[in-house]
TINU-961888 format. One record per residue (C-alpha): residue number from 1; x, y, z. Coordinates in steps of 0.05 Angstrom, whole numbers, plus 5000, padded with zeros to 4 digits. Layout:
+-----+------+------+------+
: seq :    X :    Y :    Z :
+-----+------+------+------+
: NUM :    X :    Y :    Z :
...
+-----+------+------+------+
END
This chain:
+-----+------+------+------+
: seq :    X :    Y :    Z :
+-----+------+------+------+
:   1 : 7536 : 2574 : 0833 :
:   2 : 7603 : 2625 : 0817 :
:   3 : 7650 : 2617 : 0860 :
:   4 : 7674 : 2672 : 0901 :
:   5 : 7739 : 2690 : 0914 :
:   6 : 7780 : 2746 : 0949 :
:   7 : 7825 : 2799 : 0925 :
:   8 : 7879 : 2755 : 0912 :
:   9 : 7840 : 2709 : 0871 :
:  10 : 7830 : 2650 : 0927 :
:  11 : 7778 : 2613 : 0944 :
:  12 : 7735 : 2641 : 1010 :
:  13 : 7677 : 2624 : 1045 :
:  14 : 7602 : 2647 : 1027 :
:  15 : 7587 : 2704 : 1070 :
:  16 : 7519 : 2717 : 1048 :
:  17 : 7480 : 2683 : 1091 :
:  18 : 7518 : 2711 : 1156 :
:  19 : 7503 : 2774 : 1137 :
:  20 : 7431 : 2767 : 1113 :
:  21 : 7417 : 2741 : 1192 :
:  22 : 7457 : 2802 : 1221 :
:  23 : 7414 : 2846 : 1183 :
:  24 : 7351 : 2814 : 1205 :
:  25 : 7372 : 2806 : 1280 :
:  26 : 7389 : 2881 : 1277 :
:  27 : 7312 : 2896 : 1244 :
:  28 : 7288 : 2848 : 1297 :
:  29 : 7316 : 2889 : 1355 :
:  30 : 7298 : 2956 : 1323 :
:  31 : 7233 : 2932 : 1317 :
:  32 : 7221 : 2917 : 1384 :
:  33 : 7254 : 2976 : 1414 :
:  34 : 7203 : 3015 : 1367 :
:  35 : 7140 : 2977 : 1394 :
:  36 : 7171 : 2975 : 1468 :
:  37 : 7174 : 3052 : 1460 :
:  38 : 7101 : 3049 : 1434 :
:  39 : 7078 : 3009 : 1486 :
:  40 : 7106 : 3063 : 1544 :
:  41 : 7075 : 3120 : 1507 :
:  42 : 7010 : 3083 : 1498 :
:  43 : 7009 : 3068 : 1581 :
:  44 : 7023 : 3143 : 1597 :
:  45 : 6966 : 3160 : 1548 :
:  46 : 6924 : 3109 : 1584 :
:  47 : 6945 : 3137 : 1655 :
:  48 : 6938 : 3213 : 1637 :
:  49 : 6871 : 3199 : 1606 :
:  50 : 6857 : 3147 : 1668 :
:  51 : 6870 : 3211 : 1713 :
:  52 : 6829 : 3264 : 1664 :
:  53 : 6769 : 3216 : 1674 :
:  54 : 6724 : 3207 : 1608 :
:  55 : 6676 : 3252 : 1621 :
:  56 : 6662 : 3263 : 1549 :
:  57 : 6649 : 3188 : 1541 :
:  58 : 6578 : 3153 : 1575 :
:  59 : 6611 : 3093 : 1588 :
:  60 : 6658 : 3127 : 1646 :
:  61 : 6669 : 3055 : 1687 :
:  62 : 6665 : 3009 : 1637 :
:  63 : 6738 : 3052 : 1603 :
:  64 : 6760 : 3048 : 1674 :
:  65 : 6755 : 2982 : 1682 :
:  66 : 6777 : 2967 : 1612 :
:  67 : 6842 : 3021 : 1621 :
:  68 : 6864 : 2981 : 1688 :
:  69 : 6870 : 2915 : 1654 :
:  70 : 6904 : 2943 : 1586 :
:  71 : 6957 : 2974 : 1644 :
:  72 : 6964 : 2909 : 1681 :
:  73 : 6969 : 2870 : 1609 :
:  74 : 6904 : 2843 : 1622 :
:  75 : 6859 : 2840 : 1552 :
:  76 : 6800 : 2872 : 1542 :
:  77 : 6774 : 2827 : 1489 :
:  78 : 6700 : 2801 : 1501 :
:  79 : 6712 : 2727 : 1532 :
:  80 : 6686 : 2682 : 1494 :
:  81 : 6625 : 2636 : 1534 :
:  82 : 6614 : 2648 : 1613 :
:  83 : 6661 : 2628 : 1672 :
:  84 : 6640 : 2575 : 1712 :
:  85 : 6606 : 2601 : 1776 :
:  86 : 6643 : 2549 : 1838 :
:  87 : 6596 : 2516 : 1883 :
:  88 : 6614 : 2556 : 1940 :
:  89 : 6599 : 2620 : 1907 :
:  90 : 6533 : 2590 : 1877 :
:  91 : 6516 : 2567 : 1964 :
:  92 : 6530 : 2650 : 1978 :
:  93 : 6484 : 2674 : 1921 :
:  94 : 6430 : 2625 : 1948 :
:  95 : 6432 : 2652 : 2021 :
:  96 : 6431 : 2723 : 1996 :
:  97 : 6362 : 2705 : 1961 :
:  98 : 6330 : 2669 : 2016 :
:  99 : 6358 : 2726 : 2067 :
: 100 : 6326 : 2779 : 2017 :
: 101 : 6258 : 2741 : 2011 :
: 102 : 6260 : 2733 : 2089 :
: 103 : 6277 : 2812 : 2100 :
: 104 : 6216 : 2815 : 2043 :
: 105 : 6167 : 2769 : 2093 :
: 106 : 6183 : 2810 : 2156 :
: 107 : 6171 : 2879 : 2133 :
: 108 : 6111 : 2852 : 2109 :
: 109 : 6087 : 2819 : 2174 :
: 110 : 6112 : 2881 : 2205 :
: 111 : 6062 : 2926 : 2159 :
: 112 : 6005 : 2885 : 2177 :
: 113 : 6016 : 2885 : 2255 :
: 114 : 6035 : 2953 : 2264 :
: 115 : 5976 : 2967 : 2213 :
: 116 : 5934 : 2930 : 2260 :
: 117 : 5956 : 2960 : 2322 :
: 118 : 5941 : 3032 : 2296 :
: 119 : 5872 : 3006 : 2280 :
: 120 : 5865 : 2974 : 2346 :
: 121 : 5898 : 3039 : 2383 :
: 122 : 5850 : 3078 : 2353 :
: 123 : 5792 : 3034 : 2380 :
: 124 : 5824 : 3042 : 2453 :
: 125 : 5827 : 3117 : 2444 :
: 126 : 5748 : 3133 : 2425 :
: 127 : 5723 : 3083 : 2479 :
: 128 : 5771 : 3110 : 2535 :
: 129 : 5778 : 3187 : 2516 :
: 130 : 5712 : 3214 : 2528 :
: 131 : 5720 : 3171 : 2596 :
: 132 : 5777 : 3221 : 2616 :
: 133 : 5827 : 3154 : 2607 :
: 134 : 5890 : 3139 : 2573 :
: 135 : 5924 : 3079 : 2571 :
: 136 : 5994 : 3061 : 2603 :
: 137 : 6041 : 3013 : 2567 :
: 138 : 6062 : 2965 : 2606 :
: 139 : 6132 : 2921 : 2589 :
: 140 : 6124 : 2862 : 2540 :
: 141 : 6154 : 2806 : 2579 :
: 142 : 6113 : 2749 : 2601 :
: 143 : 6089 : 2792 : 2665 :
: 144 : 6045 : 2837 : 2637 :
: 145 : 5978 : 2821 : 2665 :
: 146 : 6010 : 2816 : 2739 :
: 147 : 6047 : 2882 : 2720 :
: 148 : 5993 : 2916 : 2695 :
: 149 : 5951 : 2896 : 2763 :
: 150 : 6012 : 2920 : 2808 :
: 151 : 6007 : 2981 : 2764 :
: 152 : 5930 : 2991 : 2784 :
: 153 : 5948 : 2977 : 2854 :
: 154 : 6003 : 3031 : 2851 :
: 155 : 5954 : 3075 : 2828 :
: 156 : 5890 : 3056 : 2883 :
: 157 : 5939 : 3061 : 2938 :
: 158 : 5973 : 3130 : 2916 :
: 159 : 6045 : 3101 : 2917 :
: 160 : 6073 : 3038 : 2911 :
: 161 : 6035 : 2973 : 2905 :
: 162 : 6030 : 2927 : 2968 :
: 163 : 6035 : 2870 : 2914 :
: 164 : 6097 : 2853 : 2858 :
: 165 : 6077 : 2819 : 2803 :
: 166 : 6123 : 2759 : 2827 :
: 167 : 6075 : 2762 : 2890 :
: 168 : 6009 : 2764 : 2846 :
: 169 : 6031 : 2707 : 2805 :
: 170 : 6036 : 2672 : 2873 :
: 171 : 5972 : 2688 : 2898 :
: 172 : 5932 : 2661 : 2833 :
: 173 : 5968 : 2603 : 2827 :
: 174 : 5945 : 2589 : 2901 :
: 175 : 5870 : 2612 : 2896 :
: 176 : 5865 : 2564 : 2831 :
: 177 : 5887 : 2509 : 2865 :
: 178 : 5841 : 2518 : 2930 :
: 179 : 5787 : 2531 : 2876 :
: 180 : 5811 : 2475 : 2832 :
: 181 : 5736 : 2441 : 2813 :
: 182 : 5715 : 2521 : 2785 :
: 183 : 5785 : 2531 : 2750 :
: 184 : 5794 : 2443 : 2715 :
: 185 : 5739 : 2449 : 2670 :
: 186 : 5760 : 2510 : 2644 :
: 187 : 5832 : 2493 : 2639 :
: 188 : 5825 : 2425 : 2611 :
: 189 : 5781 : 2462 : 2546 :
: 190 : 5834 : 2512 : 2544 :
: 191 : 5897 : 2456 : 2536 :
: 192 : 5903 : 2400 : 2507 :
: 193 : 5923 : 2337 : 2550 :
: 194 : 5978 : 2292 : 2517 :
: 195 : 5950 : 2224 : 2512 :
: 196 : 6007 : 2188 : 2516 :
: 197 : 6016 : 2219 : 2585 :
: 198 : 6006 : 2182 : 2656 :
: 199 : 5993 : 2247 : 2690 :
: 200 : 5922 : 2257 : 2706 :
: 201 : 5885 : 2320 : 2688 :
: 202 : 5888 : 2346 : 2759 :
: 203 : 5963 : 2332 : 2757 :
: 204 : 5964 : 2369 : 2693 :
: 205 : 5931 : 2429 : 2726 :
: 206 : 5979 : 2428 : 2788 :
: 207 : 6041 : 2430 : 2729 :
: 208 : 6007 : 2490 : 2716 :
: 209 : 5988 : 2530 : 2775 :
: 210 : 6066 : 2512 : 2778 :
: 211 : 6083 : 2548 : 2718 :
: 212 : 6042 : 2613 : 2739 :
: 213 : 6078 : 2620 : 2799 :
: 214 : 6148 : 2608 : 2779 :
: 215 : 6165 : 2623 : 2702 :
: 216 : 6141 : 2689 : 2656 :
: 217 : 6093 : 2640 : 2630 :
: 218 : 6027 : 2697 : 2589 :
: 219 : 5963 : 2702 : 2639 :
: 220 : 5901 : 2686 : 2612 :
: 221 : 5834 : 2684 : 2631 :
: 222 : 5842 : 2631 : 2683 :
: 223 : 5896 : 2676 : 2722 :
: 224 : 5845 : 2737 : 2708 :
: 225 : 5792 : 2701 : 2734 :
: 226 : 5823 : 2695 : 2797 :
: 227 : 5836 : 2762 : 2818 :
: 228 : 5776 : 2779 : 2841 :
: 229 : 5778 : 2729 : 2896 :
: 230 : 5839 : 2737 : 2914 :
: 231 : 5850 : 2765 : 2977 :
: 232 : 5883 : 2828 : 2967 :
: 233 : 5862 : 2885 : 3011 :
: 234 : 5801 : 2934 : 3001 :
: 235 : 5840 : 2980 : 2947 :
: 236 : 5834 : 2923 : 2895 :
: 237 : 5776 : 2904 : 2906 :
: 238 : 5716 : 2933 : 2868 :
: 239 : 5668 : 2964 : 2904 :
: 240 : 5599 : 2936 : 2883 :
: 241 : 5623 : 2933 : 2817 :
: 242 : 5614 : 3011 : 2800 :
: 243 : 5661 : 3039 : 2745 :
: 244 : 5669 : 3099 : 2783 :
: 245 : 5693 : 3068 : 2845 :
: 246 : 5767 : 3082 : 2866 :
: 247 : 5776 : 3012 : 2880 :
: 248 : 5765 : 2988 : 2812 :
: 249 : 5819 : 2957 : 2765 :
: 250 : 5825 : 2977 : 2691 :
: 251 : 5866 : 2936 : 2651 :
: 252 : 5862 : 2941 : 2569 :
: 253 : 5861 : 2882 : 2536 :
: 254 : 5902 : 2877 : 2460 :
: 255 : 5908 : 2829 : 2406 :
: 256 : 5946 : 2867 : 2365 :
: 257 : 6001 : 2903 : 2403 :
: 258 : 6060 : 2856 : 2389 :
: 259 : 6076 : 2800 : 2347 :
: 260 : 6091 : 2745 : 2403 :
: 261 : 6013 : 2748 : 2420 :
: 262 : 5960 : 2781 : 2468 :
: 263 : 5985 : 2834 : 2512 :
: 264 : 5953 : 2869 : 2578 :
: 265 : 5967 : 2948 : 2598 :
: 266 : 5942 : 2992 : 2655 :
: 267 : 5896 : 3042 : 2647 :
: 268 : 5890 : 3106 : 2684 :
: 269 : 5858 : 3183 : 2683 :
: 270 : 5890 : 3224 : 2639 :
: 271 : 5904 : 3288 : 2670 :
: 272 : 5897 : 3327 : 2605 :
: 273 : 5828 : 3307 : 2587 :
: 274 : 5783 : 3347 : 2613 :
: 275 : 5712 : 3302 : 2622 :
+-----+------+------+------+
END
């Protein structure tokens, strides 16, 4: 290698390789002030066309999304494989499916009642129309078949009934025990007695002439069979059984007129029918 001297003919250091890194620091630097400056005109052309919308293009949310993470840095470039789904997401996608499939099963059930009802409505409606009758709906609550009598009662006496339903409850639970022999063969094929139990069946029965007299416990045919008998006053009872007696009681009977089971209502003259 020549050695390289300086204007007075002395020896000096090499000073190409200082200035061969100078230059490329200074084309470094330019270099990324150029692409810096790139980079800010390329997220204002991102932002004015995030603002214009892209209209033009039919994939308007999938440049949205893909315009929001080019902005925040983010890349756009398809991922390679599937993230891993964490257990407690996976738990939250199971409960959605078994809340949908339940929604699914109620609407359902709810089809084929109220599907039923209308059929069973319908029924009602030819057998008590051309009788000049209509039926009254009576509350759902446990204490509809005493309800519905304290309705009739309303209705025989012209203004309020000389019975509540609480009362009525009372007063079949009372006849069926003083009438327990008629009311224990029907009432032991109607329930089933535990076996494991020490109670006897007329202990049994006495649990539940308890339970029609003091909870909202459905009356059946035992507590309708009772009524009759009971001693009530001469606007209950029927008078020798006529239809067309003002002391008799219509009550309508349905399977169908609620999911929770067998429901009673009043019946009464409709006032718009004329017979």
């Amino acid at each position: 290698m020549a050695d390289v001297q300086d204007i007075d003919g002395k020896p000096c250091e090499e000073k190409l390789p200082s200035t061969s890194l100078k230059h490329e620091t200074r084309e470094m630097l330019s270099r990324h002030r150029k692409e810096i400056s790139q980079l800010q005109n390329k997220e204002i052309e991102l932002k004015k066309a995030a603002a214009k919308g892209f209209s033009h293009n039919g994939n308007d949310k999938s440049n949205t999304d893909n315009l929001v993470k080019a902005i925040a840095g983010v890349s756009v470039a398809p991922q390679q494989g599937h993230p891993k789904t964490s257990k407690g997401a996976k738990r939250r996608e199971k409960r959605a499916q078994q809340e949908a499939a339940r929604e699914q099963r109620i609407q359902e059930e709810q089809s084929s009642i109220m599907s039923d009802r209308m059929i069973e409505g319908e029924k009602f409606e030819r057998k008590l129309k051309p009788l000049g009758f209509t039926i009254k709906e009576i509350k759902p609550d446990g204490h509809c078949l005493y309800r519905a009598v304290e309705d009739q009662l309303s209705l025989q006496s012209g203004g309020s009934s000389p019975y509540a339903y609480q009362e009525l409850r009372e007063m079949a639970a009372a006849y069926m025990r003083k009438h327990a022999s008629d009311f224990l063969p029907f009432f032991l094929s109607e329930n089933v007695i535990d076996g494991d139990s020490d109670d006897s069946p007329a202990e049994k029965f006495e649990d539940y002439c308890k339970e029609v007299e003091s909870t909202a416990a459905w009356g059946g045919q035992l507590e309708l069979g009772s009524f009759p008998n009971v001693e009530m006053g001469k606007e209950y009872k029927s008078d020798g059984g006529s239809s067309s007696s003002t002391g008799t009681i219509w009550l309508s009977y349905h399977k169908h007129a609620f999911g929770l089971g067998e429901h009673y209502n009043s019946v009464f003259p409709d006032l718009n029918i004329q017979v």
